[in-house]
VEXDREN-2710 file (C-alpha; in Angstrom, 1 decimal):
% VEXDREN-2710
k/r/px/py/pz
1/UNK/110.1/122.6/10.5
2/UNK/107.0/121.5/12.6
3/UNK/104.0/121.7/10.7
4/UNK/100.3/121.5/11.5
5/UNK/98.6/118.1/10.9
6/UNK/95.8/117.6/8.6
7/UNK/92.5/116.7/10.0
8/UNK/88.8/116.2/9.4
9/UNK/86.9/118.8/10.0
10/UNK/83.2/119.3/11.6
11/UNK/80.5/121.8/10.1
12/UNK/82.2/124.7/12.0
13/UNK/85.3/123.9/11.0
14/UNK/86.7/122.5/13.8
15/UNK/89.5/119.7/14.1
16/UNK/88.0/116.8/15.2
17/UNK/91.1/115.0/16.1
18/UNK/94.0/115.9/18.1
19/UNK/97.8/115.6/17.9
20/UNK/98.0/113.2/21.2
21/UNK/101.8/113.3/21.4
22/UNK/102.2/115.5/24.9
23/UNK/99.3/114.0/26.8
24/UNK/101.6/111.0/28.1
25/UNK/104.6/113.2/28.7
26/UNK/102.1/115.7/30.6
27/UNK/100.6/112.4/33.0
28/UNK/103.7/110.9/33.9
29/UNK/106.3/113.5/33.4
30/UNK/108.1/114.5/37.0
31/UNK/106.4/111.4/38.5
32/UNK/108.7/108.5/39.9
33/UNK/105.4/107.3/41.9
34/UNK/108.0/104.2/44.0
35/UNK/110.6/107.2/45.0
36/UNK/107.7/108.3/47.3
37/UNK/106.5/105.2/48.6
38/UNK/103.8/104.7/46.2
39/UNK/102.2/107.9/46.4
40/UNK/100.8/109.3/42.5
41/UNK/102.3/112.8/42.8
42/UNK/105.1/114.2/44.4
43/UNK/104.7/115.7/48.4
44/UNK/105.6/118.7/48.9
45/UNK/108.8/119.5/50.5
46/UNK/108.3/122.9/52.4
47/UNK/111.9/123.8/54.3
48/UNK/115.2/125.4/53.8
49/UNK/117.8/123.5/56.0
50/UNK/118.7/120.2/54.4
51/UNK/121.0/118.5/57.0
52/UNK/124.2/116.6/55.6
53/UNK/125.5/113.4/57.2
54/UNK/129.6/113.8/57.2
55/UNK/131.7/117.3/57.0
56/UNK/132.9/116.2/53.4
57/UNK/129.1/115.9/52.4
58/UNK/128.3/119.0/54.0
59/UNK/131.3/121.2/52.5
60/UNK/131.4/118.7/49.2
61/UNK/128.4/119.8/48.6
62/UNK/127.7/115.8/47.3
63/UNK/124.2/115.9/47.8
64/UNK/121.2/116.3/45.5
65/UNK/119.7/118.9/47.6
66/UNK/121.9/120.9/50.2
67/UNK/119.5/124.1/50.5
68/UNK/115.8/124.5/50.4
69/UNK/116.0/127.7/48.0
70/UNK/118.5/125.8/45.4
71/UNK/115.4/123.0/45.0
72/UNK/114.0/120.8/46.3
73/UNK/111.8/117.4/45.1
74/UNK/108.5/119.2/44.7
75/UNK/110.5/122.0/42.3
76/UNK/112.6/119.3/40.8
77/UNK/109.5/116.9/39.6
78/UNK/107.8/119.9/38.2
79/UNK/110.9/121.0/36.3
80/UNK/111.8/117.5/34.7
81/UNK/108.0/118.1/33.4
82/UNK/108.4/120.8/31.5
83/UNK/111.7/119.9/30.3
84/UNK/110.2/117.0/29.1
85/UNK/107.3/119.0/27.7
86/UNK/109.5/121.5/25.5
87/UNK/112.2/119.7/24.6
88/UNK/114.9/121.9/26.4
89/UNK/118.5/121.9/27.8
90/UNK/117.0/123.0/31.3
91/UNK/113.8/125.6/32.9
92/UNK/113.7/127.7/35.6
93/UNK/111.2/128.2/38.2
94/UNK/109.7/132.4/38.8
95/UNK/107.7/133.8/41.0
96/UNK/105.5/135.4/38.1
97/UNK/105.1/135.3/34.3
98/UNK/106.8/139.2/34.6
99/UNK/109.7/137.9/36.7
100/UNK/110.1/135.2/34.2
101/UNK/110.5/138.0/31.3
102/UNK/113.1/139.7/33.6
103/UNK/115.1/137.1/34.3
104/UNK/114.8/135.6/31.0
105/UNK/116.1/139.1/29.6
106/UNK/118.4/139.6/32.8
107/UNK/120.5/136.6/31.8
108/UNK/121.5/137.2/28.3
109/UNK/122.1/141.5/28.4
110/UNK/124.5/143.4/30.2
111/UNK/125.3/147.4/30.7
112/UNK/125.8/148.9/27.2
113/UNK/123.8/146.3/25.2
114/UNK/120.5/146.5/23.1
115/UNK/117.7/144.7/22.6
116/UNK/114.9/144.3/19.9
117/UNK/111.3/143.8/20.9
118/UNK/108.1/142.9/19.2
119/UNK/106.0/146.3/19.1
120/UNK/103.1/144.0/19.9
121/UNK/104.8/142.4/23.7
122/UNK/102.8/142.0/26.6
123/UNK/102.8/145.3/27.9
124/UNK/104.4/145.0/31.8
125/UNK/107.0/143.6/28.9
126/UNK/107.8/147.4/27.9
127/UNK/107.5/148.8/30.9
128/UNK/110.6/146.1/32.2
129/UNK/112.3/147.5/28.8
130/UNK/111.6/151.5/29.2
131/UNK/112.5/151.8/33.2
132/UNK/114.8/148.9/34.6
133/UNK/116.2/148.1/31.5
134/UNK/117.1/151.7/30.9
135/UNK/118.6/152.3/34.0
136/UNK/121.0/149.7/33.7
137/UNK/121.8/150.4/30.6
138/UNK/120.3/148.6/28.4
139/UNK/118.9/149.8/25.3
140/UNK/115.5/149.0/23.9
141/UNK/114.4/149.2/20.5
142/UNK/110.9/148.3/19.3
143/UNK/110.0/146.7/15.8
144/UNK/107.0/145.7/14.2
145/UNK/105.7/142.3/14.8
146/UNK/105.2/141.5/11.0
147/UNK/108.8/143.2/10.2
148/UNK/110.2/142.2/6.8
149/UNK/114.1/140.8/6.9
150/UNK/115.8/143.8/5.5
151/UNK/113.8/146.1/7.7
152/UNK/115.0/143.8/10.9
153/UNK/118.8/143.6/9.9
154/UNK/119.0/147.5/9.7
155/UNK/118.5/147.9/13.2
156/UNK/120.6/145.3/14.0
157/UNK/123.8/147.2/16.2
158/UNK/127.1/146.4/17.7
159/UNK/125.6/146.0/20.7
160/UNK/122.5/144.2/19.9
161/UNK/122.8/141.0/22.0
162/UNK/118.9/139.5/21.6
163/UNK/115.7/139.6/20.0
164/UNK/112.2/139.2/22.0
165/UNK/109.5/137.8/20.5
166/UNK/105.7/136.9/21.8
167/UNK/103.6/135.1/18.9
168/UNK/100.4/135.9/18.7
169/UNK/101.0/139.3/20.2
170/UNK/99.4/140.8/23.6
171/UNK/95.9/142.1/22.5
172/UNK/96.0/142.7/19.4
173/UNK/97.3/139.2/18.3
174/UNK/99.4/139.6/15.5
175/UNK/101.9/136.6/14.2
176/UNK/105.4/137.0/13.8
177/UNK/106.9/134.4/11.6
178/UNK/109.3/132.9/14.5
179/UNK/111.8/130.8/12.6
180/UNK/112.5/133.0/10.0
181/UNK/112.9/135.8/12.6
182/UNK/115.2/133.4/14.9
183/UNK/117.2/132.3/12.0
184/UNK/117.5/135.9/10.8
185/UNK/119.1/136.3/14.4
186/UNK/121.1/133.4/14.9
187/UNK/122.6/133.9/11.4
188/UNK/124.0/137.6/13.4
189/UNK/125.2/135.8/16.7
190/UNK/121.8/137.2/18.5
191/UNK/120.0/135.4/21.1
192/UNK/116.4/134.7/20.0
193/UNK/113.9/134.9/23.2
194/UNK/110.1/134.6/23.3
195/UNK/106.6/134.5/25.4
196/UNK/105.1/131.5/24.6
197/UNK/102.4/131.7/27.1
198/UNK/99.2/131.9/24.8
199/UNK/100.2/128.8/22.9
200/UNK/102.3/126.9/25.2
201/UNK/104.2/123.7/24.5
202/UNK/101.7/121.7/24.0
203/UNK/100.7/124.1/20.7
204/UNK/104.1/125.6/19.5
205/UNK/107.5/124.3/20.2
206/UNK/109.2/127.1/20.6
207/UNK/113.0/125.1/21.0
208/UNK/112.6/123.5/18.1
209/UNK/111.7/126.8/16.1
210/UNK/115.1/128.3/17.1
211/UNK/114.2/130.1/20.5
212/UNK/116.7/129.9/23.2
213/UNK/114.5/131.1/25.6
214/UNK/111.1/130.7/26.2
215/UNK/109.1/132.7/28.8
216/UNK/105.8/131.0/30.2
217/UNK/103.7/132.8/32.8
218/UNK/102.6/129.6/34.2
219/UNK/100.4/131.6/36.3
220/UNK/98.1/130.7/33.1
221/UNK/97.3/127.7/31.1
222/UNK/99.6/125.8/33.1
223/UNK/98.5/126.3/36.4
224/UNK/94.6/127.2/34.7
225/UNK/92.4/127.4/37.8
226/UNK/93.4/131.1/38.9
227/UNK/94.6/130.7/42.2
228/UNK/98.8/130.5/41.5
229/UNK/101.1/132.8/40.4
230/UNK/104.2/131.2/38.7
231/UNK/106.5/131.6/36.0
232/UNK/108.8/129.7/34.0
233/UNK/112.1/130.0/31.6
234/UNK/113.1/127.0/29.4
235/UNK/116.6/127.7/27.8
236/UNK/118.2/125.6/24.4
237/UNK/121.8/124.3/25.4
238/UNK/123.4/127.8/24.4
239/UNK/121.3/129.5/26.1
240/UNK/121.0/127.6/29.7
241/UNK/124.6/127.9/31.0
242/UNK/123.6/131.6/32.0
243/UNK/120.4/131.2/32.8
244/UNK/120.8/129.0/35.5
245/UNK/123.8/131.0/36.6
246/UNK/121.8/134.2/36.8
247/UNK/118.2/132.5/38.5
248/UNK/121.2/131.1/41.3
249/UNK/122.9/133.9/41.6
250/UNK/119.7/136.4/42.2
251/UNK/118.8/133.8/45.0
252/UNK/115.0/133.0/43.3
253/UNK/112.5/130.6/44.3
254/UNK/109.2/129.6/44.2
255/UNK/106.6/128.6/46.8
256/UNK/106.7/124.5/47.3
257/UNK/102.8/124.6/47.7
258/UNK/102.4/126.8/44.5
259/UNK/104.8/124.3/42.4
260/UNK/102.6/121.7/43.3
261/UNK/99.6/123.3/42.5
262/UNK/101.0/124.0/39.1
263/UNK/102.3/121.0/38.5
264/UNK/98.7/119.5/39.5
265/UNK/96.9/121.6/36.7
266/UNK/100.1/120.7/34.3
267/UNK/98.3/117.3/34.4
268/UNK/95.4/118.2/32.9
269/UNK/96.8/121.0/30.6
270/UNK/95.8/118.9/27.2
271/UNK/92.4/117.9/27.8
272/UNK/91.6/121.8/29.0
273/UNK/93.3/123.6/25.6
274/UNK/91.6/121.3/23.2
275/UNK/88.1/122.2/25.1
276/UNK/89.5/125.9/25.1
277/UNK/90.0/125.4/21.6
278/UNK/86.8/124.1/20.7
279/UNK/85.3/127.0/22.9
280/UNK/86.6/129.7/21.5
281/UNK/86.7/128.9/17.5
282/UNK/82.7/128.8/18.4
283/UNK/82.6/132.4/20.0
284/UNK/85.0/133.6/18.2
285/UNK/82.9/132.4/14.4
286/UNK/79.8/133.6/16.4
287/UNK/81.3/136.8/17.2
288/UNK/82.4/137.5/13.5
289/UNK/78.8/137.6/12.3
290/UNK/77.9/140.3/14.7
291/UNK/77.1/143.2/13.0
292/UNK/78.5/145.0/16.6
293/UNK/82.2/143.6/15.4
294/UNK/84.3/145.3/13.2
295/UNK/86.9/142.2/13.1
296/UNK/87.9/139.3/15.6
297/UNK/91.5/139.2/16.0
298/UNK/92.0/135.4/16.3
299/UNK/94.6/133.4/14.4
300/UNK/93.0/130.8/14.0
301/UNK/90.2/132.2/11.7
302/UNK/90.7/131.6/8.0
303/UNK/90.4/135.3/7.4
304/UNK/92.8/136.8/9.9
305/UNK/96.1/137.8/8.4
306/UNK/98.3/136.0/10.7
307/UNK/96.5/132.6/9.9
308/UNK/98.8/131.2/7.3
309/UNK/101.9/131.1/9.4
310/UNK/99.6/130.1/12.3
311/UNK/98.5/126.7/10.5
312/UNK/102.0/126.4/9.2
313/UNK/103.7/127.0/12.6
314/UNK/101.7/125.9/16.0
315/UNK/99.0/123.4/16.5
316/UNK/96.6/124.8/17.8
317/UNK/94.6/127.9/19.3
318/UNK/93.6/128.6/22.7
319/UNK/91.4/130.6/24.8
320/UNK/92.2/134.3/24.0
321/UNK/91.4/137.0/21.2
322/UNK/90.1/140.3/20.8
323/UNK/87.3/141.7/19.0
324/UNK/87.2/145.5/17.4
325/UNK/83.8/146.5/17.6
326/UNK/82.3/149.5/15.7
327/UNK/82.9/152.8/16.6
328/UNK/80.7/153.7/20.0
329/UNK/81.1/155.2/22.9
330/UNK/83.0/153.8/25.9
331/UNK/79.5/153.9/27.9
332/UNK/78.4/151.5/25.2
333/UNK/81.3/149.2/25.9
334/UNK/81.2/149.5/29.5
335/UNK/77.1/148.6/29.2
336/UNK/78.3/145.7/27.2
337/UNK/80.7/144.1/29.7
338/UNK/79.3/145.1/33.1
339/UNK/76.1/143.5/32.8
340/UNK/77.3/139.5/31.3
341/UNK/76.9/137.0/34.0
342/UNK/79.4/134.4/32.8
343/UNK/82.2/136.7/31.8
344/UNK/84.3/138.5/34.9
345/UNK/86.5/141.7/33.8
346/UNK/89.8/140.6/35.2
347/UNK/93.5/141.1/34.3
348/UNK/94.7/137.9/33.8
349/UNK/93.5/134.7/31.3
350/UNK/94.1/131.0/31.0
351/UNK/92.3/130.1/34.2
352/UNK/88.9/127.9/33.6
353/UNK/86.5/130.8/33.5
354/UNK/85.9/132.9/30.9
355/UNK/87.2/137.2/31.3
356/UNK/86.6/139.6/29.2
357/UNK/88.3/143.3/29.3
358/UNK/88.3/146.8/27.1
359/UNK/92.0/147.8/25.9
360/UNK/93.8/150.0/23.7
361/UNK/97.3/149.9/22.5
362/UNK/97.1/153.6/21.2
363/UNK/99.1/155.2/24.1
364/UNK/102.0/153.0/24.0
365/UNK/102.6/151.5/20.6
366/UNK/106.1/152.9/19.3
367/UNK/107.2/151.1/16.3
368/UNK/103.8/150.6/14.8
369/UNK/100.8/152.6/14.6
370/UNK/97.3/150.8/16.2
371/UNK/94.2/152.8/14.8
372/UNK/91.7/149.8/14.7
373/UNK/88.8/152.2/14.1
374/UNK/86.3/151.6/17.5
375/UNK/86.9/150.1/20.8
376/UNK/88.8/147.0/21.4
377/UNK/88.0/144.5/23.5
378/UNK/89.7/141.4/24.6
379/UNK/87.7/138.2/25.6
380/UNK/89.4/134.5/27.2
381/UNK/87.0/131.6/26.8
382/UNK/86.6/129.5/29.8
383/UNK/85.3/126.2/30.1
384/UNK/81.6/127.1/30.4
385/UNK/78.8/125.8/28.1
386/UNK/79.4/127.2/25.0
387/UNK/75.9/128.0/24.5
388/UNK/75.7/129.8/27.6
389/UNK/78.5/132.1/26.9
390/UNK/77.1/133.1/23.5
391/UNK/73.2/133.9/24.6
392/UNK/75.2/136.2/27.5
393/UNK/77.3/137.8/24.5
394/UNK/74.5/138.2/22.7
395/UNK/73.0/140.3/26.0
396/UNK/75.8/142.4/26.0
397/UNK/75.2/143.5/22.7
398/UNK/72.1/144.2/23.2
399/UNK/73.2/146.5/25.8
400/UNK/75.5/147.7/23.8
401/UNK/73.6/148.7/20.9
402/UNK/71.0/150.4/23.4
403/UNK/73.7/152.6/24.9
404/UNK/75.6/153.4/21.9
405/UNK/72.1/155.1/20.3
END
């Protein structure tokens, strides 16, 4: 089982080195620089006709690309990448990190089945679960994320055909122990899939700790400048027969332009998470002081309970955690976050500015009950001076604090 490497540590705490194994695969991976005359990256190949030269080429179907939506170089380059990246039988290209989910889920259930999901998923996640799902079918039932063995196993059905997973959870960051839960599952013939967008390859091989497959919105770190939406499936060899099946068969594709925009910030994905990283351990330790927060909800903090199987399991944290803050009132919090200057209030995360947004998992936790005790909120850490972030943090506070007495 991967483990996290030792290393020196700074006066925060910090790594000071860092586990250089993907930044090669991430430079050249896709690239075949000669196929293309010379050029460094791949063109972009924008069309749907690809012209044959002989009837037994054409109705053979001998060459490597006969129709624009079945791939084409651009989505081919980009795809060796990743499967370089994660170590996996084959990926799949989305239009979005939620169409991604759905076909990932899509490929492996069928009318009558059910399904176990993380109490703590990305919530568009449930919503796929509790309305298309449902009226195909498909039976949802949710668990919670730091479910014991025996607890998981008895709701295990006839039916149960997969287990979804998303490690840290959506906002409120919990960590399920993946490869006990995936061998739990494999061990009862269920397929074991995941979002692995917060950590991405690069911090938690997902393959090699028994998923079969793993859900990136690449609209995210991958992409990370906030101008693409993309997603992405990467399937272990049991799992990739159907998958590719299904992503044919449903006719999907992505844009050519947004492929190789995401396969642009693909290059650079390393050297952005390790400054993400270093970022957001500062704000986050920073944060943690404040006599405003009630807890930071960020693995990679010695004192958060999910930190143990974090250092054991991934390699590293990226830009996104939450923060409960003591009980005041949501004028207080709105205060707090409409007047920062470096932080925008915004949906979405992994791009290279930092967001920051008020949440609570209260209406539609199931499995699990979230009383945190005051109001949540959930920050991304961009790429902006550190020290800038934190004096317009401590501004919000001072906001805050004003409005809450």
């Amino acid at each position: 089982m991967p483990t996290r490497p030792s290393a020196p540590h700074d006066a925060l705490g910090q790594d000071t080195t860092h586990d250089t194994t993907h930044d090669t695969t991430l430079v050249t991976g896709g690239r075949d620089p000669f196929a293309y005359h010379g050029f460094v990256n791949p063109p972009v190949y924008r069309g749907s006709t690809v012209l044959a030269p002989t009837v037994a080429d054409l109705l053979g179907y001998t060459q490597p690309y006969i129709y624009g939506r079945r791939g084409t170089p651009t989505s081919v380059a980009f795809q060796d990448a990743l499967r370089a990246l994660d170590h996996s039988a084959g990926v799949v290209l989305c239009s979005s990190g939620l169409a991604a989910i759905s076909t990932a889920l899509s490929s492996c259930l069928a009318t009558g089945d059910h399904l176990l999901v993380t109490d703590s998923a990305y919530r568009p996640t449930r919503h796929l679960c509790d309305g298309v799902l449902r009226r195909l079918g498909i039976e949802t039932t949710y668990f919670d994320p730091l479910i014991q063995d025996d607890a998981l196993t008895a709701l295990i059905r006839p039916r149960t055909r997969a287990i979804y997973l998303e490690a840290p959870g959506s906002l409120s960051m919990e960590v399920q122990d993946v490869p006990r839960l995936a061998a739990l599952a494999r061990e009862r013939g269920l397929l074991v899939v995941m979002d692995n967008t917060w950590a991405t390859p690069l911090f938690f091989d997902a393959i090699a700790h028994g998923v079969d497959l793993v859900i990136q919105a690449g609209t995210k770190y991958i992409a990370g400048h906030s101008d693409v939406m993309i997603g992405m499936v990467s399937a272990s060899p049991r799992a990739w027969p159907a998958l590719e099946q299904y992503h044919r068969d449903t006719g999907q594709c992505v844009s050519p332009d947004d492929v190789f925009l995401a396969m642009r910030g693909l290059r650079t994905l390393g050297v952005r998470l390790r400054q993400h990283q270093v970022n957001t351990l500062r704000v986050a330790q920073w944060c943690a002081t404040r006599p405003e927060v009630q807890r930071v909800c960020y693995p990679a903090l010695e004192d958060d309970p999910g930190h143990a199987l974090w250092s054991r399991d991934f390699s590293g944290a990226t830009g996104l955690f939450s923060v409960v803050l003591r009980p005041a009132p949501a004028p207080a919090v709105a205060a707090m976050l409409e007047g920062l200057k470096y932080f925008g209030m915004g949906y979405s995360w992994g791009g290279f500015e930092s967001l920051a947004m008020p949440f609570d998992c209260t209406p539609y936790r199931s499995a699990t009950r979230w009383n945190p005790g005051g109001p949540c909120v959930r920050f991304h850490i961009g790429l902006e001076g550190v020290d800038d972030l934190l004096a317009d943090l401590d501004a919000g506070f001072t906001r805050f604090n004003r409005a809450a007495s």
